[in-house]
mmCIF file of the N, C-alpha and C atoms, coordinates in Angstrom:
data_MODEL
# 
_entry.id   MODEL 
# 
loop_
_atom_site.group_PDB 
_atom_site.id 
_atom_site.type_symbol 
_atom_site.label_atom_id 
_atom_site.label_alt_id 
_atom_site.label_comp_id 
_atom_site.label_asym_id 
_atom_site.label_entity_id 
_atom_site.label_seq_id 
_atom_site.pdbx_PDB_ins_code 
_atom_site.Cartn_x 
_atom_site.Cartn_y 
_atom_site.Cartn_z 
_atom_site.occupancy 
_atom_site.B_iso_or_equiv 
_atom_site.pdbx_formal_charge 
_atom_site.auth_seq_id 
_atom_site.auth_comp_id 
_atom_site.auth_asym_id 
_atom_site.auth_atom_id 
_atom_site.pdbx_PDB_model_num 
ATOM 1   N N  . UNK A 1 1  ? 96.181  93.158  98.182  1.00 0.00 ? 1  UNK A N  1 
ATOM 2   C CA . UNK A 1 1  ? 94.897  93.086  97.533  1.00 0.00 ? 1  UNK A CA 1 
ATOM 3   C C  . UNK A 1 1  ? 93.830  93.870  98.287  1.00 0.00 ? 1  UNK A C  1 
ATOM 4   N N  . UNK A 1 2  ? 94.147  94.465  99.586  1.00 0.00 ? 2  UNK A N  1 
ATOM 5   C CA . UNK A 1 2  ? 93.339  95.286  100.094 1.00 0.00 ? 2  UNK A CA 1 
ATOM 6   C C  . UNK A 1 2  ? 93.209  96.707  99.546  1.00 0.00 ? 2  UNK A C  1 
ATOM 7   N N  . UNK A 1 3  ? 91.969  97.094  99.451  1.00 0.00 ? 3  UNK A N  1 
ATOM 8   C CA . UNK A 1 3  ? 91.950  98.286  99.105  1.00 0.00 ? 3  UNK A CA 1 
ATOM 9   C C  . UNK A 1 3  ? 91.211  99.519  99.638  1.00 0.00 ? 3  UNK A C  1 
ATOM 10  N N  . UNK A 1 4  ? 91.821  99.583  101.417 1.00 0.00 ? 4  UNK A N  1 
ATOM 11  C CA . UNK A 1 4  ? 91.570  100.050 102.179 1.00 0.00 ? 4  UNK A CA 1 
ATOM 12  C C  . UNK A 1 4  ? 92.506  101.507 102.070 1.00 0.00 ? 4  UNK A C  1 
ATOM 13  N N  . UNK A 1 5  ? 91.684  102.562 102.370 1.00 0.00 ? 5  UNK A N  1 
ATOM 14  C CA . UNK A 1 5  ? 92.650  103.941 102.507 1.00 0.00 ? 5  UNK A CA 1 
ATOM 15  C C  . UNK A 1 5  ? 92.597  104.779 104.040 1.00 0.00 ? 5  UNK A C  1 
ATOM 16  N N  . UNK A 1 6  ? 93.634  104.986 104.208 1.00 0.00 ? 6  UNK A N  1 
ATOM 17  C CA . UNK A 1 6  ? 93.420  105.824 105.696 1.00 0.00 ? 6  UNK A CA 1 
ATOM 18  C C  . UNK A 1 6  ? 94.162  106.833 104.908 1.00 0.00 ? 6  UNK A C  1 
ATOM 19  N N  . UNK A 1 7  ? 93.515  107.910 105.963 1.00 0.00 ? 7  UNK A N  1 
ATOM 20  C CA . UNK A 1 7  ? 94.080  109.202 105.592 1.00 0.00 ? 7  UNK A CA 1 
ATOM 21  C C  . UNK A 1 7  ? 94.156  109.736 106.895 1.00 0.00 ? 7  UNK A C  1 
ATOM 22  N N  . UNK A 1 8  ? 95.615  110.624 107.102 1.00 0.00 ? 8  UNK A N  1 
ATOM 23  C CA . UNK A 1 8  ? 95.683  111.273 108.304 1.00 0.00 ? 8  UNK A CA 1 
ATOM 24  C C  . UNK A 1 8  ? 95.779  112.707 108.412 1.00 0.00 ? 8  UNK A C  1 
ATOM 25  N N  . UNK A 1 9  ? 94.742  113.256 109.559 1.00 0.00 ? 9  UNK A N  1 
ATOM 26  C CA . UNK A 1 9  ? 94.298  114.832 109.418 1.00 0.00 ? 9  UNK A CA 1 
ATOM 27  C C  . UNK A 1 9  ? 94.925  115.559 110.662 1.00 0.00 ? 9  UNK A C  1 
ATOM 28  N N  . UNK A 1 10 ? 95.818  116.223 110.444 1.00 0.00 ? 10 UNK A N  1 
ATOM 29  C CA . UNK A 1 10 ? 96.485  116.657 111.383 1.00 0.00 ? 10 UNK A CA 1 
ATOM 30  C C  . UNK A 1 10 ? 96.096  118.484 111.808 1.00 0.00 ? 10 UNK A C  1 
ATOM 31  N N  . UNK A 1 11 ? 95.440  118.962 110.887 1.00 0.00 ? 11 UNK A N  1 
ATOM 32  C CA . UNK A 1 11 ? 95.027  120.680 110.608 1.00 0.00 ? 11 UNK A CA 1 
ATOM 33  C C  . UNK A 1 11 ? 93.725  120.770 111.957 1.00 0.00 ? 11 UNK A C  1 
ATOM 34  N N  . UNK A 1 12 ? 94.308  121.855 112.706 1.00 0.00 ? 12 UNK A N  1 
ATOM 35  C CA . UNK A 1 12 ? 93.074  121.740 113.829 1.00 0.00 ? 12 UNK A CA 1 
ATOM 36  C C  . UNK A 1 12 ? 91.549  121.912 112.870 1.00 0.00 ? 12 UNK A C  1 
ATOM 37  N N  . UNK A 1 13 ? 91.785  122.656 111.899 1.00 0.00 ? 13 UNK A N  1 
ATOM 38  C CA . UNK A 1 13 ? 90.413  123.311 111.132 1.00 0.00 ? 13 UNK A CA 1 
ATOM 39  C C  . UNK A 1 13 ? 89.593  122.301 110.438 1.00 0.00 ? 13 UNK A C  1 
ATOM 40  N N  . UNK A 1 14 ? 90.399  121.172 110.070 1.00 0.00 ? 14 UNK A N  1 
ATOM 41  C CA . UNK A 1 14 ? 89.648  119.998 109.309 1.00 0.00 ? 14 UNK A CA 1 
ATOM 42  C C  . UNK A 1 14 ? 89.904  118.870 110.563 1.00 0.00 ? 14 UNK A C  1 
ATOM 43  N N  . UNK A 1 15 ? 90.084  119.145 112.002 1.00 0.00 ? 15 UNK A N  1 
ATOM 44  C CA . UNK A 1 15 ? 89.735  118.002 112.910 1.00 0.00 ? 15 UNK A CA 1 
ATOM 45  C C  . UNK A 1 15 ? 88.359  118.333 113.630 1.00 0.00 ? 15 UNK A C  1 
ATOM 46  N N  . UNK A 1 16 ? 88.390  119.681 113.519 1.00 0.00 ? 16 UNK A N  1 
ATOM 47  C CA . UNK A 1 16 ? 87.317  120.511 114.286 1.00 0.00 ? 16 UNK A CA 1 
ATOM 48  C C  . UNK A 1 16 ? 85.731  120.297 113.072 1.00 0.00 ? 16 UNK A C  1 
ATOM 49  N N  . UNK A 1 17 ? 86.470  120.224 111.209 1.00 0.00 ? 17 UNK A N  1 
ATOM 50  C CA . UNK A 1 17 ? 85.226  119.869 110.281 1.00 0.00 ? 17 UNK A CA 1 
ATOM 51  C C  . UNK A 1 17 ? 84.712  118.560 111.493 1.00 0.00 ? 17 UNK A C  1 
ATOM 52  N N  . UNK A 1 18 ? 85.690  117.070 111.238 1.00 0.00 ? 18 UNK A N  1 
ATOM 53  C CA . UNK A 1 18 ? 85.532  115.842 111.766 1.00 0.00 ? 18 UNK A CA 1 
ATOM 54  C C  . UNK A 1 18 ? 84.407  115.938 112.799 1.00 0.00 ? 18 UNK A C  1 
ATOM 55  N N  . UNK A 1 19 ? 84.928  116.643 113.964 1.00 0.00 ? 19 UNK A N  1 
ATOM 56  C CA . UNK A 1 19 ? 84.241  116.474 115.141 1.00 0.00 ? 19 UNK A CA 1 
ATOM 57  C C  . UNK A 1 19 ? 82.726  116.883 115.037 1.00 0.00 ? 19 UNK A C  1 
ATOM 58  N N  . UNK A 1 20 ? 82.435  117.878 113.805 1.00 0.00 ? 20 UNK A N  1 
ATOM 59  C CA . UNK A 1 20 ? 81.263  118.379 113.441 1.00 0.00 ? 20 UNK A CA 1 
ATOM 60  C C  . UNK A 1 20 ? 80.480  117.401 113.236 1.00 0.00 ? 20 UNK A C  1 
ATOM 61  N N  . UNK A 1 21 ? 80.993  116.509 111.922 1.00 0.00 ? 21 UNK A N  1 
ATOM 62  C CA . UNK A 1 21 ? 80.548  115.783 110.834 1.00 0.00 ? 21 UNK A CA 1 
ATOM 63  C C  . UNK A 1 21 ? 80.322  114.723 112.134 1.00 0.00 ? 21 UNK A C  1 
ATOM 64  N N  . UNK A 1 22 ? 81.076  114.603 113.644 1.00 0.00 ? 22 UNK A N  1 
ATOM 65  C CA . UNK A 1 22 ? 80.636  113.490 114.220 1.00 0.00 ? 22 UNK A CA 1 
ATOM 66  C C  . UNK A 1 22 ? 79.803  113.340 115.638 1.00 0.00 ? 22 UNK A C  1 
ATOM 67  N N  . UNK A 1 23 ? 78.984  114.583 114.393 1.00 0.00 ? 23 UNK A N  1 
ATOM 68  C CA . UNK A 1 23 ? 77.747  114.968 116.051 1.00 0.00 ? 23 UNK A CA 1 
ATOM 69  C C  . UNK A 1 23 ? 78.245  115.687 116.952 1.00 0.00 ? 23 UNK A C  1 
ATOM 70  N N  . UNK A 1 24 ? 79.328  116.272 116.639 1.00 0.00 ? 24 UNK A N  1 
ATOM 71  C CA . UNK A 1 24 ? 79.905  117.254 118.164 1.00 0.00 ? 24 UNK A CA 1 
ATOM 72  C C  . UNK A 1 24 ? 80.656  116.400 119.186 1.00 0.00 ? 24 UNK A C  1 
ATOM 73  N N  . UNK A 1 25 ? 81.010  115.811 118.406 1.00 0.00 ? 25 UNK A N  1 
ATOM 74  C CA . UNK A 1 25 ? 81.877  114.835 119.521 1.00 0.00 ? 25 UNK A CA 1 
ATOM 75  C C  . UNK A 1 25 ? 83.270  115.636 119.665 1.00 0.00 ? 25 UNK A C  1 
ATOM 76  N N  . UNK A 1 26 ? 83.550  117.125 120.407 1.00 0.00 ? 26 UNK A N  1 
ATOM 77  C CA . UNK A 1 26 ? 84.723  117.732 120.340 1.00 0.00 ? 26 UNK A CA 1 
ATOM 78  C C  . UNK A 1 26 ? 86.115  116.980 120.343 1.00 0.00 ? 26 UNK A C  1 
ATOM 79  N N  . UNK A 1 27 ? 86.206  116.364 121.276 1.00 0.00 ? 27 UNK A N  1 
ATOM 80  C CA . UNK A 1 27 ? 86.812  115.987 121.497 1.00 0.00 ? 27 UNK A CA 1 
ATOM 81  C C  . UNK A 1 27 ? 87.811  115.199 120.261 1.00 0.00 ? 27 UNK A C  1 
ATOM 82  N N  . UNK A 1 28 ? 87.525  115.001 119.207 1.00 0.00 ? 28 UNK A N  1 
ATOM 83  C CA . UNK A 1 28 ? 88.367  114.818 117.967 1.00 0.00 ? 28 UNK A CA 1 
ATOM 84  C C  . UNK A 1 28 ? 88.724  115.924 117.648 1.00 0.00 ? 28 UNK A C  1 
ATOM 85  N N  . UNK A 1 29 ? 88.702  117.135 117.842 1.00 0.00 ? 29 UNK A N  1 
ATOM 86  C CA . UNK A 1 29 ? 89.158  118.468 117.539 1.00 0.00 ? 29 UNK A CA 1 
ATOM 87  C C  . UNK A 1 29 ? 90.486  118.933 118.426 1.00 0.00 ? 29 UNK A C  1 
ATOM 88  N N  . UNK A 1 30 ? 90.432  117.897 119.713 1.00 0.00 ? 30 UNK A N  1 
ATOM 89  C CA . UNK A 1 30 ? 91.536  118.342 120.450 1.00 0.00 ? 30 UNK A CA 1 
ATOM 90  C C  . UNK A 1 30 ? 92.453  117.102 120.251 1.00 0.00 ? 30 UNK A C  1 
ATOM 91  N N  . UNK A 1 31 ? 92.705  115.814 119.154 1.00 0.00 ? 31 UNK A N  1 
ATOM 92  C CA . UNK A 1 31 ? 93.747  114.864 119.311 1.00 0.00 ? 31 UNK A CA 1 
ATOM 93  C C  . UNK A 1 31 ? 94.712  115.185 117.999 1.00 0.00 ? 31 UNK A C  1 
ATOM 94  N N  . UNK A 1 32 ? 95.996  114.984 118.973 1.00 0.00 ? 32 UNK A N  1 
ATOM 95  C CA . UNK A 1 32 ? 96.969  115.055 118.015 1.00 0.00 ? 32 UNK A CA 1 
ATOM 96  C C  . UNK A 1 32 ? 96.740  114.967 116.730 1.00 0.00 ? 32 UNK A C  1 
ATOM 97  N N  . UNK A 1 33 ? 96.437  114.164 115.722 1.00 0.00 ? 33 UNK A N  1 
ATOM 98  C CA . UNK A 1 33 ? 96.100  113.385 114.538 1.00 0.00 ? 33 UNK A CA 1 
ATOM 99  C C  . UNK A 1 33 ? 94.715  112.848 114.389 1.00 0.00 ? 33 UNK A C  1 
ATOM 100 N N  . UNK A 1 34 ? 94.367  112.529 113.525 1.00 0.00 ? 34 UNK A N  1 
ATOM 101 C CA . UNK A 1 34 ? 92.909  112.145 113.396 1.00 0.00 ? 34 UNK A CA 1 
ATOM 102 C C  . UNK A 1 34 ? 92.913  110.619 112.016 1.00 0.00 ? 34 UNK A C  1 
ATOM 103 N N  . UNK A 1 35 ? 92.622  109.475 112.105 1.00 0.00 ? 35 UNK A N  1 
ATOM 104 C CA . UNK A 1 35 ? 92.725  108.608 111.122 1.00 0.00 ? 35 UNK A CA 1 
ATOM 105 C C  . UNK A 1 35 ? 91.336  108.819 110.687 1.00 0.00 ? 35 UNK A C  1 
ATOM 106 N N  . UNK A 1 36 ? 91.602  108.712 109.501 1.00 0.00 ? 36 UNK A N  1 
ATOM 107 C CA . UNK A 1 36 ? 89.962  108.718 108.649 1.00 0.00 ? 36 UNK A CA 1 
ATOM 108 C C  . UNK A 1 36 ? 90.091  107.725 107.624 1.00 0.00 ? 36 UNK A C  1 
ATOM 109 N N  . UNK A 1 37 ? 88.960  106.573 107.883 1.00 0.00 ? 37 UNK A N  1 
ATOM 110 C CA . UNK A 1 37 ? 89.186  105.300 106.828 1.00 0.00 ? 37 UNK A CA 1 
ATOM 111 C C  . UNK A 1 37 ? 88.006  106.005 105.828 1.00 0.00 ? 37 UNK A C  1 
ATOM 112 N N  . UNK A 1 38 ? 88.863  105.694 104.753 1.00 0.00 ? 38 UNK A N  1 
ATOM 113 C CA . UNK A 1 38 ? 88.493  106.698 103.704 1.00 0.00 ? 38 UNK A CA 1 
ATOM 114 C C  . UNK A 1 38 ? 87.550  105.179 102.148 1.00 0.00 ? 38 UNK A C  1 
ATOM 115 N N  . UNK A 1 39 ? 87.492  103.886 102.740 1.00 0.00 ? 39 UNK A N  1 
ATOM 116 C CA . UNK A 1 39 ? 87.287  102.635 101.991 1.00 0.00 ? 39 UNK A CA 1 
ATOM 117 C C  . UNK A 1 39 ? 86.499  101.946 103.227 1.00 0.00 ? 39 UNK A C  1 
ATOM 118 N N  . UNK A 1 40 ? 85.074  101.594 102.143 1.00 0.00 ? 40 UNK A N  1 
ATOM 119 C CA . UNK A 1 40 ? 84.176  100.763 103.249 1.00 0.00 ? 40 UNK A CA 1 
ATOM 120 C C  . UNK A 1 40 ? 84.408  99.305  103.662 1.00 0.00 ? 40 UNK A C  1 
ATOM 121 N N  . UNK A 1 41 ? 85.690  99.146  102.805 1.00 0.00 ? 41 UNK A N  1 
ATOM 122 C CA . UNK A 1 41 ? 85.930  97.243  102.570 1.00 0.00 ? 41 UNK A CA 1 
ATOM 123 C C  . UNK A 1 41 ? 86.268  96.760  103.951 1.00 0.00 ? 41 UNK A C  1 
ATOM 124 N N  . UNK A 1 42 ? 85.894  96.221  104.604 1.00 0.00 ? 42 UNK A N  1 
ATOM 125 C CA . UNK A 1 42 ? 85.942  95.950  106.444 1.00 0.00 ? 42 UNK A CA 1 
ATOM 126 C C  . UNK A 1 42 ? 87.342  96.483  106.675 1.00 0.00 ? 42 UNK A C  1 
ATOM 127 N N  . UNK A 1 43 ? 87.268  97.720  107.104 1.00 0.00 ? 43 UNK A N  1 
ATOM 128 C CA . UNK A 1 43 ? 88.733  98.050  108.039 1.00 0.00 ? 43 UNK A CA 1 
ATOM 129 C C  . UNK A 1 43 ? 88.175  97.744  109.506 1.00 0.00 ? 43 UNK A C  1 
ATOM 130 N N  . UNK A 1 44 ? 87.778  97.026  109.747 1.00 0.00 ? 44 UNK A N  1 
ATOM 131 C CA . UNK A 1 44 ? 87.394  97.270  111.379 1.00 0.00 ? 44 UNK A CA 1 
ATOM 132 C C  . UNK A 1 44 ? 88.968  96.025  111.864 1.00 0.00 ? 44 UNK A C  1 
ATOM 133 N N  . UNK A 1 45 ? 89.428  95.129  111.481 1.00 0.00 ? 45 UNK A N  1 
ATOM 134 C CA . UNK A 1 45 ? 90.440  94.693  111.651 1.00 0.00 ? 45 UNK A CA 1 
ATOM 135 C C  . UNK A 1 45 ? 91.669  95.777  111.874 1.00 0.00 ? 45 UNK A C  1 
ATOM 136 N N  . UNK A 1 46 ? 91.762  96.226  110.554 1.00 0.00 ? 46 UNK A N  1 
ATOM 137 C CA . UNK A 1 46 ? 92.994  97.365  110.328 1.00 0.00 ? 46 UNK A CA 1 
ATOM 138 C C  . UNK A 1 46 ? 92.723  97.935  111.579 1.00 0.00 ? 46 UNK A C  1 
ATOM 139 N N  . UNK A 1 47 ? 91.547  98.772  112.011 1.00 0.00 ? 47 UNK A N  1 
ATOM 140 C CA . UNK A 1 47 ? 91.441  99.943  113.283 1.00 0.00 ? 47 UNK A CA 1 
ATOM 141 C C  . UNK A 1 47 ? 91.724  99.406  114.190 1.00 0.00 ? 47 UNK A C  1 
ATOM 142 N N  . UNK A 1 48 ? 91.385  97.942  114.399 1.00 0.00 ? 48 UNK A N  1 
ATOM 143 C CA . UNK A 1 48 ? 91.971  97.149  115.847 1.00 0.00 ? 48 UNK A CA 1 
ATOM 144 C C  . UNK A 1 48 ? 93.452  97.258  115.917 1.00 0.00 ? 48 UNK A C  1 
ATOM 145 N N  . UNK A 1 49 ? 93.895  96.663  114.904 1.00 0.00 ? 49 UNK A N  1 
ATOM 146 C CA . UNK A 1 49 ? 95.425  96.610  115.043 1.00 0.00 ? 49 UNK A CA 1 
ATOM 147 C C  . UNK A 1 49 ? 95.960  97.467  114.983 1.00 0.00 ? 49 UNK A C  1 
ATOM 148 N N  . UNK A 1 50 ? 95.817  99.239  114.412 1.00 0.00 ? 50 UNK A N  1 
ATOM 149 C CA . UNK A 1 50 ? 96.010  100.492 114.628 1.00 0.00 ? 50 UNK A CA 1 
ATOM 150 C C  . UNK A 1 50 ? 95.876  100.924 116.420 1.00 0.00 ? 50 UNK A C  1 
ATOM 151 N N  . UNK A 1 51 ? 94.612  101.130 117.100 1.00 0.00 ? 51 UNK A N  1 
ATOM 152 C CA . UNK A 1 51 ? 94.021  100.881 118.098 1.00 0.00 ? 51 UNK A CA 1 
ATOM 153 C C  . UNK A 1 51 ? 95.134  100.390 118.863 1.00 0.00 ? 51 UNK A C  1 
ATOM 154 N N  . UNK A 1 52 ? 95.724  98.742  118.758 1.00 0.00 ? 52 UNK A N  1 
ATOM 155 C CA . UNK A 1 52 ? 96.169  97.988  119.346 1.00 0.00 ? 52 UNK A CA 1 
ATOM 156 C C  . UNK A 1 52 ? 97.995  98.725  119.205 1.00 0.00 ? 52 UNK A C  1 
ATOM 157 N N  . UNK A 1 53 ? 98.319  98.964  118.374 1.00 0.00 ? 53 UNK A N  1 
ATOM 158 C CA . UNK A 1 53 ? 99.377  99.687  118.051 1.00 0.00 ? 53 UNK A CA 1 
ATOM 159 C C  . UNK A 1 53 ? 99.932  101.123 118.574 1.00 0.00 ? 53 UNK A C  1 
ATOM 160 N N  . UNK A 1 54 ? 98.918  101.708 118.605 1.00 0.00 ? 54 UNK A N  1 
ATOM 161 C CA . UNK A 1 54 ? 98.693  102.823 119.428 1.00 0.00 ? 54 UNK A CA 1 
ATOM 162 C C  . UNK A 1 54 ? 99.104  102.822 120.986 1.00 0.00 ? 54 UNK A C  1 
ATOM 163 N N  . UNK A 1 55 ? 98.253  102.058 121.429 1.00 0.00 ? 55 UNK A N  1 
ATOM 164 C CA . UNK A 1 55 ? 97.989  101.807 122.648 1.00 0.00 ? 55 UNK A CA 1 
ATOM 165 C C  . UNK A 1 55 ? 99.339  101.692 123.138 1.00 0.00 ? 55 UNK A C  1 
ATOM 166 N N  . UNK A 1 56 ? 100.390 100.053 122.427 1.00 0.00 ? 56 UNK A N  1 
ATOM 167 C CA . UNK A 1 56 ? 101.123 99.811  122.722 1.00 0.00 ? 56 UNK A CA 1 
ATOM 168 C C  . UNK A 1 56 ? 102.548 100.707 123.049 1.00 0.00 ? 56 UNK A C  1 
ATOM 169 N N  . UNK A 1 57 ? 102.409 101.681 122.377 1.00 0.00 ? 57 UNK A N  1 
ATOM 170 C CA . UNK A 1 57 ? 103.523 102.689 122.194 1.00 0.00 ? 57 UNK A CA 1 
ATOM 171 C C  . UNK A 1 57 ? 102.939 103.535 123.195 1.00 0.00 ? 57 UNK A C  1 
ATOM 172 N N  . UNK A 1 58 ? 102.028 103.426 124.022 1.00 0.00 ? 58 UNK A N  1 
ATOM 173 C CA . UNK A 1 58 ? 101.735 104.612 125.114 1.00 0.00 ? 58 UNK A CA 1 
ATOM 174 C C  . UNK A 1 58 ? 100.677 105.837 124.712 1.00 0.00 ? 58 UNK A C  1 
ATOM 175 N N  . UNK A 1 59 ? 100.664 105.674 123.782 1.00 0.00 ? 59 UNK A N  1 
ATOM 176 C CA . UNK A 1 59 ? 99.575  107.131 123.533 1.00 0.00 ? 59 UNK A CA 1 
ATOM 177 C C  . UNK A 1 59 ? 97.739  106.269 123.702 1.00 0.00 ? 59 UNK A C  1 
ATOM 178 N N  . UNK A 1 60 ? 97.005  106.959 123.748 1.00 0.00 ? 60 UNK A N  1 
ATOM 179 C CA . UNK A 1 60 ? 95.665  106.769 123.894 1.00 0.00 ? 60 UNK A CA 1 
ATOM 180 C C  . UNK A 1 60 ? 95.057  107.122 121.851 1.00 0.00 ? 60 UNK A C  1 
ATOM 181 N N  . UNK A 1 61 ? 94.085  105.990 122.426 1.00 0.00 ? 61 UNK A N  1 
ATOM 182 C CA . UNK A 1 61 ? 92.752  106.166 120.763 1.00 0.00 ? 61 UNK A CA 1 
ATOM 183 C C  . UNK A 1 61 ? 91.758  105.684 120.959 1.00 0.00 ? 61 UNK A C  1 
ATOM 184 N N  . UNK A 1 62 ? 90.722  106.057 120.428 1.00 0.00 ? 62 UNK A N  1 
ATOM 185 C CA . UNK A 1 62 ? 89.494  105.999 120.133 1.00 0.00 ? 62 UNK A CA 1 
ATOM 186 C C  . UNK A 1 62 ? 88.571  105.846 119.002 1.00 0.00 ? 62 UNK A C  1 
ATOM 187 N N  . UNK A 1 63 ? 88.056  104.886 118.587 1.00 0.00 ? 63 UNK A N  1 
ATOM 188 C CA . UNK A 1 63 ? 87.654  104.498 117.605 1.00 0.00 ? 63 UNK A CA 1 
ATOM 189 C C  . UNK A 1 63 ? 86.067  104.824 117.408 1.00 0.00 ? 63 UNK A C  1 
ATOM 190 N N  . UNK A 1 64 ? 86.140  105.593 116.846 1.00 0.00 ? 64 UNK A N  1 
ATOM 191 C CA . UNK A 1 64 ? 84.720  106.787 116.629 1.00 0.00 ? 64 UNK A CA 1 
ATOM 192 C C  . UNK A 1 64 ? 83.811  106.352 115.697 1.00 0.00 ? 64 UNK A C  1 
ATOM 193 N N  . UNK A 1 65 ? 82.170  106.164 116.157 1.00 0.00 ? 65 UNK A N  1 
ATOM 194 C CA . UNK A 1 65 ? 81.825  105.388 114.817 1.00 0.00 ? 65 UNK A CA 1 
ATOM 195 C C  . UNK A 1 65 ? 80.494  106.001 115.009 1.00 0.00 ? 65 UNK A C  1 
ATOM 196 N N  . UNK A 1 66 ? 80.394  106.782 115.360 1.00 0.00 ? 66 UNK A N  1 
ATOM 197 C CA . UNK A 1 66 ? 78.881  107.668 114.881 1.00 0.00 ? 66 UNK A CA 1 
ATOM 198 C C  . UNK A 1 66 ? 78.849  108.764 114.394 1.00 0.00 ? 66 UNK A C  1 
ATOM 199 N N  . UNK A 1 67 ? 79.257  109.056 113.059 1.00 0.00 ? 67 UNK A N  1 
ATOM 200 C CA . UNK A 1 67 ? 79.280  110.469 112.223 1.00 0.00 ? 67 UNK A CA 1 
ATOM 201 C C  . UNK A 1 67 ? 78.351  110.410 111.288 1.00 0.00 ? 67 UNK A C  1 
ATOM 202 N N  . UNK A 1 68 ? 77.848  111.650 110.309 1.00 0.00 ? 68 UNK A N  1 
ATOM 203 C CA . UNK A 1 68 ? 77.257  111.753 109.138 1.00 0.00 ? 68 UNK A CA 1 
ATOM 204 C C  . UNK A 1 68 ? 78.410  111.403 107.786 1.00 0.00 ? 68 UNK A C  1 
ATOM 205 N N  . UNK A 1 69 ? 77.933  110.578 107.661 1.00 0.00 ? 69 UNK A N  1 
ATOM 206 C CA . UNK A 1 69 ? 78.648  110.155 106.413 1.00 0.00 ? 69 UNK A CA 1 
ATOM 207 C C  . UNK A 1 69 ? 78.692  110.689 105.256 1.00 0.00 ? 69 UNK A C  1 
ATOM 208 N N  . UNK A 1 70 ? 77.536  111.400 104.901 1.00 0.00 ? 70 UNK A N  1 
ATOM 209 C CA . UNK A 1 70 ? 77.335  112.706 103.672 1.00 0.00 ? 70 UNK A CA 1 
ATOM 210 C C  . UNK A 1 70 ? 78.539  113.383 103.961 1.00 0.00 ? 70 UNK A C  1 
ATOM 211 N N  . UNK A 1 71 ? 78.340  114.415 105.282 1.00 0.00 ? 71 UNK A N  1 
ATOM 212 C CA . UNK A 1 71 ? 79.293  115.384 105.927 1.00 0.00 ? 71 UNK A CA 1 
ATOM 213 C C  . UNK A 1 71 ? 80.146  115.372 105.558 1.00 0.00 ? 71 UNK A C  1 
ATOM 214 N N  . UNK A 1 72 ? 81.163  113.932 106.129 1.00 0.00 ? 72 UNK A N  1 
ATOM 215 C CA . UNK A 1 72 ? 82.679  113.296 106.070 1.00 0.00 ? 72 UNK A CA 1 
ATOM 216 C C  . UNK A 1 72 ? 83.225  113.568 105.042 1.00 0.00 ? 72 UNK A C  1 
ATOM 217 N N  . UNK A 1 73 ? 82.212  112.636 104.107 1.00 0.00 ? 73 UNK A N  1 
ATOM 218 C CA . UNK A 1 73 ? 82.547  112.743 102.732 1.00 0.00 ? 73 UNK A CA 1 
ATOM 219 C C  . UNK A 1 73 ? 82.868  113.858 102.220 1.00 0.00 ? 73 UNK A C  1 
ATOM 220 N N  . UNK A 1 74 ? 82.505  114.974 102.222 1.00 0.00 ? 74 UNK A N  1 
ATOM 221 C CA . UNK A 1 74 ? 82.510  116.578 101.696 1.00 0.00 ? 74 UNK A CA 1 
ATOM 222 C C  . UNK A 1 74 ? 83.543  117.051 102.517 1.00 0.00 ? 74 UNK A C  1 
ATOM 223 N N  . UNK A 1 75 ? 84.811  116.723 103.080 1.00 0.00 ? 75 UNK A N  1 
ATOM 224 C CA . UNK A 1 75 ? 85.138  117.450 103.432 1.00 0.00 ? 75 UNK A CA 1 
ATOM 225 C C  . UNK A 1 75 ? 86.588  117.522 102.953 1.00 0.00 ? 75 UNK A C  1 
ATOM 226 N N  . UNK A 1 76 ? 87.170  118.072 102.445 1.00 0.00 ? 76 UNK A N  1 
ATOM 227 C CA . UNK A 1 76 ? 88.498  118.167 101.729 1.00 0.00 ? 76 UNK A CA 1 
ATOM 228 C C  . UNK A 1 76 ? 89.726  118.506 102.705 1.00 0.00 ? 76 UNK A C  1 
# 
């Protein structure tokens, strides 16, 4: 019944849009993959347990929460 969407951006050219759209925060331009919750319905659970999932398997994440939201949106 959730109707939460992630979408995953793996193209350096649309991680490098991201990092734009998130104030210049480069550093999303240089990670493997990029999750983009694409549904405002509280994913902040989902990102924990993503986050938490992540972690567990050894790789590093970061849960990014100061972008232009117009931006984001526009970006295909």
């Amino acid at each position: 019944m959730q109707s939460w969407e992630f979408v995953i951006v793996k193209t350096r050219g649309q991680k490098e849009k991201i990092a734009n759209a998130a104030f210049g925060q480069d550093f999303i331009s240089d990670a493997h993959f990029v999750v983009v919750c694409a549904d405002q319905s509280d994913t902040a659970a989902a990102i924990e347990n993503i986050l938490l999932t992540v972690t567990q398997k050894g790789f590093g994440a970061c849960w990014v929460g100061a972008f232009d939201e117009n931006m984001l949106s526009l970006l295909q």
